[in-house]
N, CA and C atoms as a LAMMPS dump frame, in Angstrom:
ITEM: TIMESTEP
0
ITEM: NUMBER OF ATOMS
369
ITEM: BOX BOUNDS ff ff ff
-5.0000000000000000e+02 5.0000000000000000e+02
-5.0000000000000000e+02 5.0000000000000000e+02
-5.0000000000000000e+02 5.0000000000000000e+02
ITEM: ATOMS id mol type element x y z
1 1 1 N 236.813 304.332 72.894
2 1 2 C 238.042 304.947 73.358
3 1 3 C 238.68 304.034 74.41
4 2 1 N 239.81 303.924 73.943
5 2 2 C 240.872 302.824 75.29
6 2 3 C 240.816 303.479 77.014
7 3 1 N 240.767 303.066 77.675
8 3 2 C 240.593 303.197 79.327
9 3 3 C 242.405 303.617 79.196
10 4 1 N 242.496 304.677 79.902
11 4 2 C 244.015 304.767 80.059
12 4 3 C 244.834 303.868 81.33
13 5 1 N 243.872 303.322 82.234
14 5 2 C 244.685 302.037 83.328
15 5 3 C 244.214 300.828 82.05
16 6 1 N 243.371 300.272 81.121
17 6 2 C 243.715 299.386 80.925
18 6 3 C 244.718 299.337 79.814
19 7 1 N 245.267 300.467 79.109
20 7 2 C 245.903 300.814 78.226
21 7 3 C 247.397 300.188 79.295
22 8 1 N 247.353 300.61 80.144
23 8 2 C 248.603 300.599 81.213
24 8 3 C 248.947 299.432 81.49
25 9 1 N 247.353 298.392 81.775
26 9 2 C 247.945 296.996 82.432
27 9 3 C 248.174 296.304 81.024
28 10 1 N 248.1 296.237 80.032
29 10 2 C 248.191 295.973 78.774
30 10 3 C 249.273 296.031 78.369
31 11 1 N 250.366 297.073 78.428
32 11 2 C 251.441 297.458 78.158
33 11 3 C 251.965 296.716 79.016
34 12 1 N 251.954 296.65 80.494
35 12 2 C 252.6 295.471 81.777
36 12 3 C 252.731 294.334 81.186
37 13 1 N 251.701 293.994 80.651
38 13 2 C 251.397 292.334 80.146
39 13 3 C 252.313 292.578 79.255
40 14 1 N 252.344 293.163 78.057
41 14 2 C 253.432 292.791 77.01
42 14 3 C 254.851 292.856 77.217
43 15 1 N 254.925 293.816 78.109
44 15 2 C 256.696 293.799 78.764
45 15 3 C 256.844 292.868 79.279
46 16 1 N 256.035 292.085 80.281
47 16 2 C 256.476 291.277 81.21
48 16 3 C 256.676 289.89 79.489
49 17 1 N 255.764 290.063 79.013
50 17 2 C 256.175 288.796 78.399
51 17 3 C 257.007 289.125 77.611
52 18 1 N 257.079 289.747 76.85
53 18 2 C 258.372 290.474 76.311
54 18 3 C 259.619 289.307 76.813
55 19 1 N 259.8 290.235 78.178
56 19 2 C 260.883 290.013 78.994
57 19 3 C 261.086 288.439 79.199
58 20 1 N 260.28 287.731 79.48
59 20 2 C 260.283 286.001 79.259
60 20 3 C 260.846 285.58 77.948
61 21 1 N 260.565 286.67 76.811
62 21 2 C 260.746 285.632 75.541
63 21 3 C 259.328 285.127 75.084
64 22 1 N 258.776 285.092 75.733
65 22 2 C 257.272 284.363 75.263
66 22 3 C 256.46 285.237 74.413
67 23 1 N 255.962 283.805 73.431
68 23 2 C 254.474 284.284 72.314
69 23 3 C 253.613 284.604 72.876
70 24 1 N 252.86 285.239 72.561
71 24 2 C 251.424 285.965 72.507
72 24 3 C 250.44 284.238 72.801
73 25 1 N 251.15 283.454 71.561
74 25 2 C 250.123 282.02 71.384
75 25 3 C 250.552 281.214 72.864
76 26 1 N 251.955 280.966 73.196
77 26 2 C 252.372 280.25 74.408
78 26 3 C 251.819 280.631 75.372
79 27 1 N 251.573 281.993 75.635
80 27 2 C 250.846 282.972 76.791
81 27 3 C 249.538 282.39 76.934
82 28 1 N 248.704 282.659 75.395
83 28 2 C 247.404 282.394 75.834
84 28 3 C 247.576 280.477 76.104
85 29 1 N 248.22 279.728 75.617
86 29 2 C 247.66 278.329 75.73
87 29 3 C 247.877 278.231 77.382
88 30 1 N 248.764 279.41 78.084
89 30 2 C 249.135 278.868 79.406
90 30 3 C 247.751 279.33 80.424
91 31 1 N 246.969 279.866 79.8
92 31 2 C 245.857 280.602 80.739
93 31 3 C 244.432 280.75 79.893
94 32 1 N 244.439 279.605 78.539
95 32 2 C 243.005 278.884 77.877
96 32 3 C 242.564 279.471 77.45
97 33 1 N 242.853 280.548 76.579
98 33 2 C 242.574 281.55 75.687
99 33 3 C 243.187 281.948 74.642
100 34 1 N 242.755 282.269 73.311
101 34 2 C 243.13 282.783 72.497
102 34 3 C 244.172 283.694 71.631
103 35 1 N 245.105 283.474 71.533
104 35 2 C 246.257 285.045 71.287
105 35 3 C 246.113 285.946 70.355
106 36 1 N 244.941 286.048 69.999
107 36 2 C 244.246 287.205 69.45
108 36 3 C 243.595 287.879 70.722
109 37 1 N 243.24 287.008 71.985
110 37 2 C 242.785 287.725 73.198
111 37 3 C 243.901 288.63 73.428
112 38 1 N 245.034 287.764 73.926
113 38 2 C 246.221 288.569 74.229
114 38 3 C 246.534 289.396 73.757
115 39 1 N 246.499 289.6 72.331
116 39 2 C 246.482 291.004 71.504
117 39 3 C 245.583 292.036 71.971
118 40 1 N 244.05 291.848 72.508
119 40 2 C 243.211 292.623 72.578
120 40 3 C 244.043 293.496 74.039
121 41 1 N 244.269 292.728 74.944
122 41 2 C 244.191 293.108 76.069
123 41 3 C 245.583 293.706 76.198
124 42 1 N 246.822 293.701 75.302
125 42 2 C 248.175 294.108 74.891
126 42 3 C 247.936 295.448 74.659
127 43 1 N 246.585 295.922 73.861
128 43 2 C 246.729 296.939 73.133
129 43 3 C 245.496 297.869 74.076
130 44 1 N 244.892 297.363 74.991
131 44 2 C 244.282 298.23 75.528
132 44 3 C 242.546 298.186 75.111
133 45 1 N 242.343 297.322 74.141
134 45 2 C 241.149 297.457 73.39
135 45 3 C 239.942 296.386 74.155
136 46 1 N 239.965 295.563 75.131
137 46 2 C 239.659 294.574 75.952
138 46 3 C 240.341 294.858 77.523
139 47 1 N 239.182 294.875 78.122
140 47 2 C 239.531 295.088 79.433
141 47 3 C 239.975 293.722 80.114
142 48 1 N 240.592 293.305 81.495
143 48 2 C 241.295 291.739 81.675
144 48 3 C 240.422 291.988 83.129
145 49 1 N 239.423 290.801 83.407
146 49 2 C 238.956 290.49 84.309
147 49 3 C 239.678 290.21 85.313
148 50 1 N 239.44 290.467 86.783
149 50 2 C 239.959 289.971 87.653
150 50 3 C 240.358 288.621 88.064
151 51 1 N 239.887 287.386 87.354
152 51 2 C 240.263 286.044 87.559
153 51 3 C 241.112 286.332 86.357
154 52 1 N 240.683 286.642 84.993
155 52 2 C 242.133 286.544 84.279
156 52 3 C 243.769 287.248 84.049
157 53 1 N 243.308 287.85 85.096
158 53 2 C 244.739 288.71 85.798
159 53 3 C 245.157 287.964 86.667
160 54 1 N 244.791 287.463 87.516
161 54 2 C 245.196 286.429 88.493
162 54 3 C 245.775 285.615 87.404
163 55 1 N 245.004 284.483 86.546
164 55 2 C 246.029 283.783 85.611
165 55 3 C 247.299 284.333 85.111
166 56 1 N 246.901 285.38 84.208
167 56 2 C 248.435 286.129 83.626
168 56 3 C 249.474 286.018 84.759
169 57 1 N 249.05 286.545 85.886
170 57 2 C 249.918 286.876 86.593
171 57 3 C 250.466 285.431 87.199
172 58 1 N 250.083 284.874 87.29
173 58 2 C 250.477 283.211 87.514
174 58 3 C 251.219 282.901 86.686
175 59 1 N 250.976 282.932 85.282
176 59 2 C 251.833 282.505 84.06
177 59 3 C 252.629 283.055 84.091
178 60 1 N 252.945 284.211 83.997
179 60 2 C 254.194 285.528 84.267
180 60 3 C 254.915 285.641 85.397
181 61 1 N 254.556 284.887 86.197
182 61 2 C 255.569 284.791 87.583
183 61 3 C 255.741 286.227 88.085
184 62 1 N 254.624 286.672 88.029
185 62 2 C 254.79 288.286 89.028
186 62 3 C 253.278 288.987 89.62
187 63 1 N 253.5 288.937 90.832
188 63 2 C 251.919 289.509 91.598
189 63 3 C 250.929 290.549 90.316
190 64 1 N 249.575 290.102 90.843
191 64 2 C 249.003 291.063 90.211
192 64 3 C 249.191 292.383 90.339
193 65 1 N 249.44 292.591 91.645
194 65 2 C 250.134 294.067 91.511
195 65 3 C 251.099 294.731 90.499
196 66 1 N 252.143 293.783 89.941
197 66 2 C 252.384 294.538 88.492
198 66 3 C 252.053 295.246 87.916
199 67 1 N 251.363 294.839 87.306
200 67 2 C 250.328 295.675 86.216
201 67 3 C 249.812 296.839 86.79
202 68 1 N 249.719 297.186 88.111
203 68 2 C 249.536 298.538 88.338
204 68 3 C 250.47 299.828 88.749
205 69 1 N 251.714 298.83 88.866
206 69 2 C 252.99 299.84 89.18
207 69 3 C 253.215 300.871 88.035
208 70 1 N 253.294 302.12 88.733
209 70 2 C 253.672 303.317 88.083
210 70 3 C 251.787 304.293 87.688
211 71 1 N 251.168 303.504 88.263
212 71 2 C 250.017 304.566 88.606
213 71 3 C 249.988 305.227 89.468
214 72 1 N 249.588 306.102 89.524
215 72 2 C 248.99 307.027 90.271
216 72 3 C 247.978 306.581 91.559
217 73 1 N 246.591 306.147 91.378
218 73 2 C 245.997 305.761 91.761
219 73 3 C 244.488 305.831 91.436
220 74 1 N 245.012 307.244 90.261
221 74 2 C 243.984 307.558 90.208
222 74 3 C 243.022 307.228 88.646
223 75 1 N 241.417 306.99 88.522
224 75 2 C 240.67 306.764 87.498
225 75 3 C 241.138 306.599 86.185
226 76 1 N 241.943 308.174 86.254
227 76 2 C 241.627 308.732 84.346
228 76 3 C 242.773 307.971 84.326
229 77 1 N 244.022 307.684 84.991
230 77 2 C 245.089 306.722 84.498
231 77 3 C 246.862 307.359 84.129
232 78 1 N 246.311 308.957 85.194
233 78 2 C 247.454 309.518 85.038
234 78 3 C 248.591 308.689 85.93
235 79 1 N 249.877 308.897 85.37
236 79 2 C 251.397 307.801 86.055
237 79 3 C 251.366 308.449 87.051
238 80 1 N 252.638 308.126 87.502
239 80 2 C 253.069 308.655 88.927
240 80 3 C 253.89 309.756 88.753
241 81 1 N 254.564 309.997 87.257
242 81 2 C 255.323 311.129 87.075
243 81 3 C 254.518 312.09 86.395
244 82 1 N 253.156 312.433 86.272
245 82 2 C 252.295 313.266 86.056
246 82 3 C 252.621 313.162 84.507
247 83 1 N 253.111 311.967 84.114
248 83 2 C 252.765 311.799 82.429
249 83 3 C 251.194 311.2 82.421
250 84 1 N 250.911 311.645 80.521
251 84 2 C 249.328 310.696 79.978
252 84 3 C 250.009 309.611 80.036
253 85 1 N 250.807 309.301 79.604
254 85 2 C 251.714 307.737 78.976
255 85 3 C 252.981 307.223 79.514
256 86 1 N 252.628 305.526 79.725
257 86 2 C 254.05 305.373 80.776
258 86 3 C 255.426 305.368 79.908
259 87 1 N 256.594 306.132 80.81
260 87 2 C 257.938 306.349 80.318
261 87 3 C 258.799 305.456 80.836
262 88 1 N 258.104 304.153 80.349
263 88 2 C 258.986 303.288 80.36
264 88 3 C 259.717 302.409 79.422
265 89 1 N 260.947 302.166 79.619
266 89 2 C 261.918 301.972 78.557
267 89 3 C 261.962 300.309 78.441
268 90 1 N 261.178 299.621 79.27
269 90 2 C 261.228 298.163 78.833
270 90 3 C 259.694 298.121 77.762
271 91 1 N 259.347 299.362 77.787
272 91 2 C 258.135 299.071 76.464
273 91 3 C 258.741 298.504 75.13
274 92 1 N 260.458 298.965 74.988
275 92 2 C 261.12 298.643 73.668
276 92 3 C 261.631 297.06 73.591
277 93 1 N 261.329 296.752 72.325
278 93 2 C 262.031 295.62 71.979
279 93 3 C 263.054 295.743 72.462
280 94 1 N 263.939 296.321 71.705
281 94 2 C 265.841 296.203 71.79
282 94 3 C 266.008 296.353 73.127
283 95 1 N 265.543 297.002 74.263
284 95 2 C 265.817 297.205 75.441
285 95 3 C 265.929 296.106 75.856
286 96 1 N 265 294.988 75.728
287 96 2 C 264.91 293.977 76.572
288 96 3 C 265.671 293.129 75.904
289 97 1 N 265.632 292.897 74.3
290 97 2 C 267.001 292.31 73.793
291 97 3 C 267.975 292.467 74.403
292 98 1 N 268.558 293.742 74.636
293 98 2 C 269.705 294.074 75.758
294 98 3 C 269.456 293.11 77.103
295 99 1 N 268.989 293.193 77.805
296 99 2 C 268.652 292.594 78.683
297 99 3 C 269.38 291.498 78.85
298 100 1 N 268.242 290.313 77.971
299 100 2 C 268.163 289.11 78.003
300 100 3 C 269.553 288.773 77.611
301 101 1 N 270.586 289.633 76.282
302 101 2 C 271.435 289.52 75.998
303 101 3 C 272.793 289.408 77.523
304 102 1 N 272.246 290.444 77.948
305 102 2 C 273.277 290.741 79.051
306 102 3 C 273.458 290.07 80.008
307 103 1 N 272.152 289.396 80.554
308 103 2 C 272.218 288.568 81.739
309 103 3 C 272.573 287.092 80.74
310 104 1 N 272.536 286.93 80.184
311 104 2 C 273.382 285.474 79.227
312 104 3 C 274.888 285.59 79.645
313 105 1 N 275.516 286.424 79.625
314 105 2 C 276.83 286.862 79.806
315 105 3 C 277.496 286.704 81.146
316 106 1 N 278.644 285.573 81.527
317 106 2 C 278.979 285.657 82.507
318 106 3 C 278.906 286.564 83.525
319 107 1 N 279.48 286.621 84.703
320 107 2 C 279.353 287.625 85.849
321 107 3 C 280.495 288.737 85.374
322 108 1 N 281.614 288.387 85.313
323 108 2 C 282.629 288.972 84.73
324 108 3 C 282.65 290.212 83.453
325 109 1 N 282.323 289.43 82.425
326 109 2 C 281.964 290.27 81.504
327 109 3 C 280.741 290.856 81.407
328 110 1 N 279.825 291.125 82.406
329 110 2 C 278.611 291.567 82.708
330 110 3 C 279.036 293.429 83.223
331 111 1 N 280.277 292.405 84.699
332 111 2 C 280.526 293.8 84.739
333 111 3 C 281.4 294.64 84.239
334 112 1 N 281.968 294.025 83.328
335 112 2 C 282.706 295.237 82.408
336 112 3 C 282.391 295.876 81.627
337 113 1 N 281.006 294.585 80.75
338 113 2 C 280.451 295.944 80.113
339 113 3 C 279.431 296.835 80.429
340 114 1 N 279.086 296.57 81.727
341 114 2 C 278.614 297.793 82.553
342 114 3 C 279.386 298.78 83.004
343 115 1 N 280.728 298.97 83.274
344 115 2 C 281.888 299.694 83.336
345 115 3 C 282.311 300.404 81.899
346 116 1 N 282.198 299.476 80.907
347 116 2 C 282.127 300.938 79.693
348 116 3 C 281.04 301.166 79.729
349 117 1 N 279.99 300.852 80.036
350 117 2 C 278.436 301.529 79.158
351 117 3 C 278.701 302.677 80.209
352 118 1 N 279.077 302.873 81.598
353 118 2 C 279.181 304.349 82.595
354 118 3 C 280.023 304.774 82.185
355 119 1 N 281.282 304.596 81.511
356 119 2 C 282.103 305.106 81.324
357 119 3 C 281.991 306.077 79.729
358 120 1 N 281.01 305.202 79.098
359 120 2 C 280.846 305.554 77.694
360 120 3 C 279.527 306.92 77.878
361 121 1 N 278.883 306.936 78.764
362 121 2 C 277.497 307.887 78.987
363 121 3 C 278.21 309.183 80.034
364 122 1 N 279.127 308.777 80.695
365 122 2 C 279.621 309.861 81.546
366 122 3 C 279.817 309.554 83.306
367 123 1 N 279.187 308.882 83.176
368 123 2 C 278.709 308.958 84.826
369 123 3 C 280.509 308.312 85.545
């Protein structure tokens, strides 16, 4: 049965790389391992040692603390919003497509089409 914090830092790892653009294979060649590892530890099924969290997190350009934002604190791996599972929306592909798409986009037209997307939702 998957550990529900390593289920959590697993999911961190794949967003964050996600969010780079980066392979699973580029990931592991940057920290001497396998990207079938990276798969293991993506999906929760392989726990990530404390020196190889330090790497990831080196390669990924973000404190090890990452990977634990939006816990709780506690064992079983409940969030901070008293969900089993994190509700987070950079878990999606297209989200971060958006993203990456958006910050490509001048300053200008960045903020306009942030001015319809509020204008188009209500706010």
């Amino acid at each position: 049965m998957v550990n529900p914090v390593d289920l959590h830092v697993g999911q961190k790892l794949r967003q964050r790389r996600r969010l780079l653009g980066m392979t699973q294979q580029r990931l592991a060649d940057d920290v001497n391992i396998r990207f079938q590892q990276i798969q293991k530890y993506e999906s929760g099924a392989n726990r990530i040692s404390a020196s190889r969290l330090w790497s990831l997190a080196k390669a990924l350009d973000v404190p090890v603390t990452f990977f634990f934002e939006g816990l709780n604190g506690d064992a079983r791996g409940v969030y901070a919003n008293g969900a089993k599972t994190p509700h987070d929306i950079f878990m999606n592909k297209e989200t971060i497509d958006l993203v990456r798409a958006f910050y490509s986009l001048g300053e200008e037209p960045r903020r306009r089409l942030l001015d319809l997307c509020k204008a188009m939702s209500g706010e």
